[in-house]
C-alpha positions in Angstrom: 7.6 73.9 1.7 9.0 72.5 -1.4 5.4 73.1 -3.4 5.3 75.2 -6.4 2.1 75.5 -7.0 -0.8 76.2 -4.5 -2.9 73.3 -3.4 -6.7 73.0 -4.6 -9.3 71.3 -3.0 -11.9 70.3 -6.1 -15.7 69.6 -4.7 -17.2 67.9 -7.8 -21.4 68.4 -7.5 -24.9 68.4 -8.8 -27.6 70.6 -8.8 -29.7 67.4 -7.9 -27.1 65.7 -5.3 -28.6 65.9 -1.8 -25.1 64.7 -0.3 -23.1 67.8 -2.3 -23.7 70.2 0.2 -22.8 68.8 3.3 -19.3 67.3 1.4 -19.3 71.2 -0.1 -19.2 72.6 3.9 -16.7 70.2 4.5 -14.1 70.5 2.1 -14.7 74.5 2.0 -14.0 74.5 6.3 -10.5 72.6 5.7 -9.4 74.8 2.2 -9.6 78.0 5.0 -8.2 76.1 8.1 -5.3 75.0 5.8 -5.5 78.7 3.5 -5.6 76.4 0.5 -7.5 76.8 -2.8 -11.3 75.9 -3.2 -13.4 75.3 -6.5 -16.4 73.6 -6.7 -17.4 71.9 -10.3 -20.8 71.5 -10.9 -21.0 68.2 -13.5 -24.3 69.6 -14.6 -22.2 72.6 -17.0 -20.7 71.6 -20.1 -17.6 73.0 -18.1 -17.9 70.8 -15.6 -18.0 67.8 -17.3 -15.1 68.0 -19.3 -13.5 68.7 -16.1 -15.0 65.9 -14.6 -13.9 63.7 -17.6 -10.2 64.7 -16.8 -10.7 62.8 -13.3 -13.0 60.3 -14.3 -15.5 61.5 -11.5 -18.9 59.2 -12.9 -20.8 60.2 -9.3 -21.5 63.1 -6.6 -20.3 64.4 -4.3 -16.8 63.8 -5.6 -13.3 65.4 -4.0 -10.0 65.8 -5.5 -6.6 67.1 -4.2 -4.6 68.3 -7.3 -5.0 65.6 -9.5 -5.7 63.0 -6.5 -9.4 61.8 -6.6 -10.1 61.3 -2.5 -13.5 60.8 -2.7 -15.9 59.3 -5.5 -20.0 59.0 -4.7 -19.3 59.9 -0.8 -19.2 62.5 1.8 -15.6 62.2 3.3 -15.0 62.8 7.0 -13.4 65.9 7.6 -10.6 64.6 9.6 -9.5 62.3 6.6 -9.6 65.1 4.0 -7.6 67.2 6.8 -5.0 64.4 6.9 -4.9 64.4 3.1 -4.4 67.9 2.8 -1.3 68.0 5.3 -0.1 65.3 3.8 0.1 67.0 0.6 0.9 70.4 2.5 3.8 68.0 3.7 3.1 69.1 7.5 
């Protein structure tokens, strides 16, 4: 693996966002299958906005890869953000 830095999966949510759970499950299920990093950002915090400035996330649930935005305002399938992931895992 020619990666030097361990790959993150970013979940972007709101307290208020009835989709960010089920897209929180999702990406959370393929960061352990693939023993990848996990954060969730909640664009509610001061923190999280700034953060969510740096991608240019405007809706929830949101998914990132690195600094790949996957997903903006939608639940992704799981099999897509699987194939994402190995792609970047360069399987």
């Amino acid at each position: 693996m020619s990666r030097k830095e361990p790959l993150t999966i970013k979940v972007f949510t709101l307290k208020t966002c009835p989709n960010c759970p089920r897209a929180k499950k999702i990406a959370l299920e393929v960061a352990e299958k693939f023993n990848v990093g996990f954060m969730e950002i909640d664009v509610g915090t001061p923190e999280g906005q700034i953060e969510g400035l740096m991608y240019q996330i405007m809706s929830t649930p949101s998914i990132a890869i690195d600094e790949e935005v996957l997903a903006r305002g939608e639940v992704p399938m799981k099999e897509e953000l699987e194939k994402k992931v190995r792609e970047k895992l360069e399987y």
